[in-house]
C-alpha positions, 0 to 999 in steps of 0.5 A: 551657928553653923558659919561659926563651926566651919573649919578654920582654913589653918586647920589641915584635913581633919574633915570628920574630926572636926565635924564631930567635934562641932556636932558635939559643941552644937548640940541644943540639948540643955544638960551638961555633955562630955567629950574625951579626945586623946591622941598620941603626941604631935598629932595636933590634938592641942592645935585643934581643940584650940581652933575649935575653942576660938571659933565658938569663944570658949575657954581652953585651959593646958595643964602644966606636968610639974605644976603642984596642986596648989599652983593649978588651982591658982592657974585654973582660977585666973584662967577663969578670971581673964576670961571673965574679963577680971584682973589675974588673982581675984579670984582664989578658988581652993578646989576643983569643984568651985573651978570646974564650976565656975569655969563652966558658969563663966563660959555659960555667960561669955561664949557663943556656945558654952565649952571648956577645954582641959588639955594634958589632962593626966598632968593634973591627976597625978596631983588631983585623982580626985577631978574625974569624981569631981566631974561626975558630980558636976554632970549628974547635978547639971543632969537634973538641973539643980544648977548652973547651965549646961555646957561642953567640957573636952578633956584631952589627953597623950597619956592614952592609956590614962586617957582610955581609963577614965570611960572603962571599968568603974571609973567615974566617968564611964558612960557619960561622955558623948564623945570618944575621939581618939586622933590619928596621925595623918595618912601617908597621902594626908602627909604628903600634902601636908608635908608639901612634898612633890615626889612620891619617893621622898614623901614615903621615905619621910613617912617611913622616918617621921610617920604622920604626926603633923607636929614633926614638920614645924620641928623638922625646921627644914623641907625634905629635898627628894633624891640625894637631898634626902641624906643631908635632910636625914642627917640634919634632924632626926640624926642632929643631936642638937634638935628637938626632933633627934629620934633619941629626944624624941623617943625618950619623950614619947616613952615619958608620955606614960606615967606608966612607964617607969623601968625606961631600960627594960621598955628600950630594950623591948621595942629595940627586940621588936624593931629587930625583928622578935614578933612574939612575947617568949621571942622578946624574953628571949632576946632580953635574957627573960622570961616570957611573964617578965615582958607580958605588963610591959608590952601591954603598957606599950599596946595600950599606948599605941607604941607596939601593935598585935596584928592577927593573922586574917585567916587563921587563928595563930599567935599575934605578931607584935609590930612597932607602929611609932616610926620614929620609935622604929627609926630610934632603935633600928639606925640612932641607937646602934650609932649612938657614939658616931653621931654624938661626935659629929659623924652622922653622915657617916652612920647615916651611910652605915646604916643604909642597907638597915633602913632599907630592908628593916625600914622603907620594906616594911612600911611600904608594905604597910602603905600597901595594906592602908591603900587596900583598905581606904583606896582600892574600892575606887578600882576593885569590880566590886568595890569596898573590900572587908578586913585587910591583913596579912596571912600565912598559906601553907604549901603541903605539895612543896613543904613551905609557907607562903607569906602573904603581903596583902589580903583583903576579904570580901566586905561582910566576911569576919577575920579568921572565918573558914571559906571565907570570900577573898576580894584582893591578893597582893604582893608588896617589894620595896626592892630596886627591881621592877616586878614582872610575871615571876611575881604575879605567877606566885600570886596565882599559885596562892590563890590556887592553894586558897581555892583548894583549902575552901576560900573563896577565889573566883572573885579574887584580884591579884595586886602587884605593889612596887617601888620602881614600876613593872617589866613590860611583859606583865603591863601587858597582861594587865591591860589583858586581864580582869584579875590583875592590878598593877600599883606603883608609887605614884597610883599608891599616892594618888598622883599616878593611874592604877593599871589593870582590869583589862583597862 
């Protein structure tokens, strides 16, 4: 069994997902079990479940949007057939009891282990609300044995919040499913190798346009040259109207996901408010001439999709800011749409050259910040003294002396310390410019000024590492000091990618 749930050499990364899905699969207990994957679109959740459906000969069926009620059952049913090794149409199953069942008797017989997969499953409950009641029939009755085998059932969806709604609540299938995957894009270092991209520099500026969705690589139909190559690379798909991956298709399609979403002005105009900068639900109503009550359902549609995020403050109690997490969403709102007329006729370098100074300050500056916070979190233990750091945000310090505030890039606490805690322990202060200027000692001496400011309002500093993050490297001077000091860390592009050493400690 376990030769058979090894990972196909065509599945990239994955490691951990993989193994979860096969523990699932695998599992020798006799009664039915249920899983549940979900996961944003591109993210390879079809191409996965696939791998693992042919690795153990089970059955995989994808629900078609526009197909009726009728017409799936009919589909389901010769699925059924076929993998019974019977001619299309022999079998007419009139409803999702009789093929739920027999799907799974069927695959009981013929697979190494017993699954069927549902993909797109929301598709069919916009015609058949009844399958998740249908389902939990079947698995209480497989519970008691009373019939049929066992078996794996996967139901895989994009519509998260569809997908989230079927274990919460009162719904028929909460707390039955064993397994509750929810499938990320790949990180910016899983993207890179994935991407095959050599030079840093190109893969964060991909990252930053197309994000980690593995699926956008075989649309993109072309590599991402590095230096001025990138500009025609640009120009040639996310700003090419004729391809599936033009950012205004694609947001449109991603927004459609949902069949929540329905007023599809009144959520452009929400995220456009976000991705120019309006971070607090009256600071969007306002931007879109509404008030504060007319934006609260939709940004929560938004948030449960994944599409918009509320990031809290790790130190102090304060009004969540609302951030974009769809790049390519970002990239739409912020570049495509404000040249919308530009490109449609033709001119997309030109926009794409007009649009430069917006990319870089409201684009390539805050993801790499983001970069900066995602390396905190899953690579710094590697080089911190104390190893794996706690939760990882951002924070606001105030400067009663001078009158200001004190944004603060990165920050990560001391692993056992809970968010928002008063003295809490803080393990890594960090400043992040994706500007064309090298950083120097002016960075690090405003670093060693906040962490003086947290050590006098009772946080806990002595164990404190400043990290300076750049985009273009360090001035000498401040290399210097960090092959001196054991309280400085110096991380450019290359050590963000792993490919480059992170200087500092004293090392």
């Amino acid at each position: 069994m376990a030769d058979v749930l090894s990972r196909p050499p065509g599945v990239v990364g994955r490691e951990r997902e993989w193994r979860l899905l096969a523990d699932f699969v695998r599992d020798p207990a006799p009664a039915l079990r249920l899983g549940v994957v979900s996961g944003r679109r591109r993210h390879g959740k079809s191409y996965l479940l696939r791998a693992l459906t042919e690795a153990v000969g089970g059955l995989y069926v994808t629900v078609v949007r526009e197909e009726g009620r009728l017409a799936a059952l009919q589909r389901f049913s010769d699925a059924i057939a076929a993998h019974a090794g019977l001619r299309p149409g022999v079998l007419r199953l009139t409803n999702w009891y009789q093929v739920l069942n027999n799907a799974l008797d069927v695959v009981a017989r013929r697979a190494v282990t017993p699954l069927l997969v549902i993909d797109e499953l929301p598709h069919l409950l916009q015609h058949s609300p009844e399958v998740p009641g249908v389902l939990q029939q079947i698995y209480d009755e497989r519970q008691r044995g009373s019939t049929g085998n066992g078996g794996r059932v996967i139901l895989c969806g994009s519509a998260m919040g569809v997908m989230h709604q079927l274990l919460s609540g009162a719904a028929p299938l909460r707390g039955r499913a064993v397994v509750d995957l929810r499938l990320a894009p790949f990180d910016y270092r899983a993207s890179r190798t994935f991407w095959e991209i050599e030079d840093p520099c190109t893969a964060l500026r991909v990252h930053a346009v197309l994000g980690g969705a593995p699926g956008y690589r075989s649309i993109a139909s072309r590599p991402a040259p590095g230096g001025d190559g990138f500009s025609r690379w640009i120009t040639g798909t996310v700003l090419d109207p004729g391809r599936t991956v033009h950012s205004r298709i694609e947001t449109g399609s991603l927004l459609r996901e949902d069949p929540r979403i329905v007023q599809h002005t009144l959520y452009y105009d929400i995220l456009t408010a976000i991705a120019q900068g309006a971070s607090t639900p009256t600071k969007i109503g306002s931007a879109l001439a509404r008030q504060r009550n007319a934006v609260s359902h939709p940004l929560d549609v938004l948030e449960s999709t994944g599409y918009v995020r509320r990031e809290q403050d790790v130190l102090r109690a304060r009004h969540p800011v609302i951030t974009l997490t769809d790049p390519v969403i970002r990239f739409n709102q912020l570049i495509t749409l404000p040249q919308a007329d530009t490109i449609e006729q033709g001119f997309a370098e030109q926009a794409w050259r007009a649009s430069a100074p917006t990319f870089s300050s409201k684009i390539l500056g805050p993801h790499f910040e983001e970069l900066a916070r995602i390396w905190a979190l899953r690579y710094a233990h590697a080089v911190l003294p104390d190893g794996l750091p706690g939760p990882v945000g951002t924070t606001e310090v105030p400067d009663p002396a001078a009158r200001t505030k004190h944004e603060v890039d990165v920050l990560a606490l001391a692993l056992g310390e809970r968010p928002q805690a008063p003295r809490a322990r803080i393990a890594l202060l960090g400043e992040a410019k994706a500007t064309l200027a090298r950083r120097g000692t002016g960075d690090l001496e405003r670093l060693e000024h906040i962490r003086e400011l947290l050590g006098a309002q009772g946080y806990g500093t002595s164990g404190t590492v400043l990290v300076l993050f750049s985009l273009h490297g360090f001035y000498p001077d401040v290399v210097r000091l960090a092959a001196r000091r054991r309280d400085l860390l110096l991380v450019d592009l290359p050590a963000l990618y792993g490919v480059g050493p992170v200087l500092g400690l004293g090392g």
